[in-house]
N, CA, C and O of each residue as an XYZ file, in Angstrom:
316
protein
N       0.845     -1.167      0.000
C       0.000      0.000      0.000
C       0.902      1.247      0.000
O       1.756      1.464      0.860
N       0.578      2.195     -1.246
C       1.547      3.282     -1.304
C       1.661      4.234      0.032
O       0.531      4.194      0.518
N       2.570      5.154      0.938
C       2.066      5.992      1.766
C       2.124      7.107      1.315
O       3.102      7.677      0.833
N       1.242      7.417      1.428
C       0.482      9.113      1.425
C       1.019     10.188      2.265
O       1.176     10.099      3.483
N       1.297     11.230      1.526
C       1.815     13.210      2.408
C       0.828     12.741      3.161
O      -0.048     11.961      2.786
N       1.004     13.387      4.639
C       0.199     14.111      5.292
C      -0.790     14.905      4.751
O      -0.860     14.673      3.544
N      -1.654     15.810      5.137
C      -2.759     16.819      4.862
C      -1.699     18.038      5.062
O      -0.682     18.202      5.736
N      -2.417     18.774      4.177
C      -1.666     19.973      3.856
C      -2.066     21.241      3.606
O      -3.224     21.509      3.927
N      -1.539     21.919      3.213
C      -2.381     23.479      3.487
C      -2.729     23.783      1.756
O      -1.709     24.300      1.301
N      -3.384     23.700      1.072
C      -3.846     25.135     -0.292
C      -3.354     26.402     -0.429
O      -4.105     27.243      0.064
N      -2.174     26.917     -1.014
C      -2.242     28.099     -0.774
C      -2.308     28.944     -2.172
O      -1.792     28.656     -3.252
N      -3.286     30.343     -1.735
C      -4.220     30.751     -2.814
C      -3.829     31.901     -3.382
O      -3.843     32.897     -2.659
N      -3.470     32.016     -4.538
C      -2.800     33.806     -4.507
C      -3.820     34.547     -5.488
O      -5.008     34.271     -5.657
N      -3.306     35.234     -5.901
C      -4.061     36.173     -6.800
C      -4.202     35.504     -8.194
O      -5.261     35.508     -8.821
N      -3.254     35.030     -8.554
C      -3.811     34.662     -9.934
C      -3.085     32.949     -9.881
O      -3.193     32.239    -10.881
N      -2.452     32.492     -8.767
C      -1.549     31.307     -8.932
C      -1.941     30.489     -7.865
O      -2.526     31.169     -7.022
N      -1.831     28.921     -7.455
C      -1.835     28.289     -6.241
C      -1.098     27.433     -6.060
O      -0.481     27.176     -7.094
N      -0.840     26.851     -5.274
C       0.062     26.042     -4.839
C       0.007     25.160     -3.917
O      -1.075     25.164     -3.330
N       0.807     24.343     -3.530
C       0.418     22.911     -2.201
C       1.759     23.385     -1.690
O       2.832     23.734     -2.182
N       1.030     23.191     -0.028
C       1.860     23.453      0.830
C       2.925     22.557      1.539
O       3.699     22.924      2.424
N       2.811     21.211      0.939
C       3.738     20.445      1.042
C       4.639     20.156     -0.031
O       5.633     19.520      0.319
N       4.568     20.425     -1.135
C       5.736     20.401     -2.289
C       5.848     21.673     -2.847
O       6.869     21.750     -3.530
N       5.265     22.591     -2.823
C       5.468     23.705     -3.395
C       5.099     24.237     -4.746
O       5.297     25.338     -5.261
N       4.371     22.904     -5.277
C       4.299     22.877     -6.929
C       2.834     23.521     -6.937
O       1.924     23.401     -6.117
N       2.901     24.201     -8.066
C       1.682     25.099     -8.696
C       0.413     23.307     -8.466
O       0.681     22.109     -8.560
N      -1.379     24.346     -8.040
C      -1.817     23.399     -7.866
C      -3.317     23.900     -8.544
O      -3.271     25.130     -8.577
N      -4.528     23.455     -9.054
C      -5.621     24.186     -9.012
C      -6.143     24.662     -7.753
O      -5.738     23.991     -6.804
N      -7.008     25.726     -7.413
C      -7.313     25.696     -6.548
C      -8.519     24.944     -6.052
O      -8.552     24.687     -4.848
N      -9.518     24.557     -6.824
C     -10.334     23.208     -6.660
C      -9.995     21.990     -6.261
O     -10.762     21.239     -5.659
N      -8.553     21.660     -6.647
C      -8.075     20.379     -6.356
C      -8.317     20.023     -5.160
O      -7.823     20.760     -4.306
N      -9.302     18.563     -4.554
C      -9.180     17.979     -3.525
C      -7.764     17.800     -2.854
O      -7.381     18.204     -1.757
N      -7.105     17.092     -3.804
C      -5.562     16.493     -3.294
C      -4.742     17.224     -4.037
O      -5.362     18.176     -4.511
N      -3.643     17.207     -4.347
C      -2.435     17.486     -4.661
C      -2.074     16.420     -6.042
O      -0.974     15.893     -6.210
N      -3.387     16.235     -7.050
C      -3.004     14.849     -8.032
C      -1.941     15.134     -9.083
O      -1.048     14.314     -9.296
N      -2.052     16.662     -9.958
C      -1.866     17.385    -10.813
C      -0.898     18.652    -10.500
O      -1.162     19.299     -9.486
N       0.005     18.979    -11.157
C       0.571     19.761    -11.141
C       0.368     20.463    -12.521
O       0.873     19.974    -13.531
N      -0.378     21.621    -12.566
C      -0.621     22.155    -14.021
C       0.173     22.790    -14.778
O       1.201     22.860    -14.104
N       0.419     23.467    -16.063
C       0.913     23.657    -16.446
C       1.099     23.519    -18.341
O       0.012     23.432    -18.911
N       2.241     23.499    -19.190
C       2.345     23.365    -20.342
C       2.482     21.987    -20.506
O       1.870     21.662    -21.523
N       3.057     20.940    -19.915
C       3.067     20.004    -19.852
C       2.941     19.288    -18.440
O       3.882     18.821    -17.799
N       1.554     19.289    -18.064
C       0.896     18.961    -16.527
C       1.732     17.332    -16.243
O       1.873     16.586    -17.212
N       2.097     17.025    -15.246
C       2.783     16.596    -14.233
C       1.930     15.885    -13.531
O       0.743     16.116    -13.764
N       2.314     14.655    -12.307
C       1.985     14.002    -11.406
C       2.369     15.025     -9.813
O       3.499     15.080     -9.326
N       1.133     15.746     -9.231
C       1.762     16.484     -7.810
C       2.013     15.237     -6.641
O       1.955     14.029     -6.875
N       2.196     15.638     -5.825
C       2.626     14.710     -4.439
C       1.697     14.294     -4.061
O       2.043     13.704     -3.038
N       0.613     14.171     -4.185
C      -0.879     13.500     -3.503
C      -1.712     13.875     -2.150
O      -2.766     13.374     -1.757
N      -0.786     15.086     -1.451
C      -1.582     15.379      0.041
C      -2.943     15.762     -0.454
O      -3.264     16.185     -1.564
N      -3.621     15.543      0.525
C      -5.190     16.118      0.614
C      -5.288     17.531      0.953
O      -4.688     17.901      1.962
N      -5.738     18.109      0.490
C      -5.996     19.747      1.239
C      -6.917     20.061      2.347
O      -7.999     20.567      2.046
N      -6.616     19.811      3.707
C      -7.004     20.098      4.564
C      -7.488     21.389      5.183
O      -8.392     21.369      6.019
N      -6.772     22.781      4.701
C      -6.919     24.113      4.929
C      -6.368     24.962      3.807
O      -5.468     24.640      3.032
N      -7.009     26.032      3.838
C      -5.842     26.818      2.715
C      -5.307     28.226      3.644
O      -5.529     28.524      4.817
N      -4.872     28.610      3.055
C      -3.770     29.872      3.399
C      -3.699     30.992      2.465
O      -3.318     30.402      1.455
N      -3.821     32.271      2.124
C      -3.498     33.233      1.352
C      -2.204     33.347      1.120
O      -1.433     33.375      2.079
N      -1.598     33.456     -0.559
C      -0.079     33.455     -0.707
C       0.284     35.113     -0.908
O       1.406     35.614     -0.841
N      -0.848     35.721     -1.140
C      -0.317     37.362     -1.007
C      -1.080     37.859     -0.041
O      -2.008     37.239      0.477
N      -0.562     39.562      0.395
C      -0.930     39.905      1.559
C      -2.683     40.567      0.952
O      -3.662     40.743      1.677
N      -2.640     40.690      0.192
C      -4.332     41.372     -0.362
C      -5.563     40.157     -0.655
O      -6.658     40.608     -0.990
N      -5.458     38.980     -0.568
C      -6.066     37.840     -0.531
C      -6.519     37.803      0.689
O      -5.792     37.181      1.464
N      -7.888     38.450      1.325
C      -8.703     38.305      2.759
C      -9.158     37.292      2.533
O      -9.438     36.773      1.452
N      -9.292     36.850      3.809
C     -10.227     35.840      4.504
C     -11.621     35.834      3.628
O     -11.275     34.708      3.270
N     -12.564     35.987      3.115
C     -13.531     36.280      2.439
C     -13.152     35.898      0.877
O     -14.004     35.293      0.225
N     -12.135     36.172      0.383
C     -11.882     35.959     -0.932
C     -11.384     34.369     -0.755
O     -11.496     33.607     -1.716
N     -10.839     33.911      0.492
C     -10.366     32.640      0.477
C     -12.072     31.603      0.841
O     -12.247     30.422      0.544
N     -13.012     32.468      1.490
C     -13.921     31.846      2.044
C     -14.644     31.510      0.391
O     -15.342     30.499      0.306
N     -14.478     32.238     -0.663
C     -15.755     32.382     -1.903
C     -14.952     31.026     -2.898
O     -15.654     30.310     -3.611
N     -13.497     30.837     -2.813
C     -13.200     30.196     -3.890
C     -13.047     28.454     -2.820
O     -12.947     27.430     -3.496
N     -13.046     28.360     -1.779
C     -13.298     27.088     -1.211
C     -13.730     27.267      0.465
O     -13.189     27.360      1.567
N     -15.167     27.244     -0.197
C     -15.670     27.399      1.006
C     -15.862     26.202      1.870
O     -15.898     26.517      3.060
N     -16.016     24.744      1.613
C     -15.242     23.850      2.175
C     -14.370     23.373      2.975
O     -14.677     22.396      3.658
N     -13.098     23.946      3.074
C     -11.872     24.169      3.663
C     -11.587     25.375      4.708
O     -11.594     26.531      4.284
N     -11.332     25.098      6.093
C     -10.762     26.097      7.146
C     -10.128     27.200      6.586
O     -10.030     26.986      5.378
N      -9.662     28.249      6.875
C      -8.414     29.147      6.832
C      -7.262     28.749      7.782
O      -7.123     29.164      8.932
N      -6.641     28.080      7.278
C      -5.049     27.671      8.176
C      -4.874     29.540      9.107
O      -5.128     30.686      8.737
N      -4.291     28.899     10.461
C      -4.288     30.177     11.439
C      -2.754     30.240     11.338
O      -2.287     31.367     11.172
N      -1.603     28.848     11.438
C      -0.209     29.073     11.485
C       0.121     28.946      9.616
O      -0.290     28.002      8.940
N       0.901     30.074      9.080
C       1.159     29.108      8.108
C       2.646     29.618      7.878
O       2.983     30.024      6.766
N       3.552     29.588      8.979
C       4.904     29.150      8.761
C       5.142     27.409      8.124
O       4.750     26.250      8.265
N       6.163     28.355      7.292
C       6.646     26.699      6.300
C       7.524     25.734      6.909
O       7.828     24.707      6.302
């Protein structure tokens, strides 16, 4: 049985996203971490997205609440 990342944070920017356990560009819909998008899309690391996080400082709480409202707002998000 393969093992699986931990759960991990979403993090959401203005026009880009990313997983908070590999760092690789991510959708922001993505349940898990499957896809890494791009010109020639990729296999990502597989964590689940447990919370997300804002990657710029103008991304409020509210703009993170409209695009996954699903998911907590991570409170620590040192890397």
């Amino acid at each position: 049985m393969p093992v699986l990342p931990p759960p991990t944070t979403l993090v959401i920017g203005a026009t880009t996203s990313h997983c908070g356990n590999c760092r690789q560009p991510t959708l922001p819909d993505d349940t898990h971490h499957n896809l890494v998008p791009g010109g020639r899309p990729s296999r990502g690391c597989g964590a689940r997205f447990a919370a997300m996080a804002p990657a710029d400082p103008q991304i409020t709480n509210d703009d993170l609440r409209h695009i996954r409202p699903d998911l907590p707002i991570a409170t620590d998000t040192t890397p």
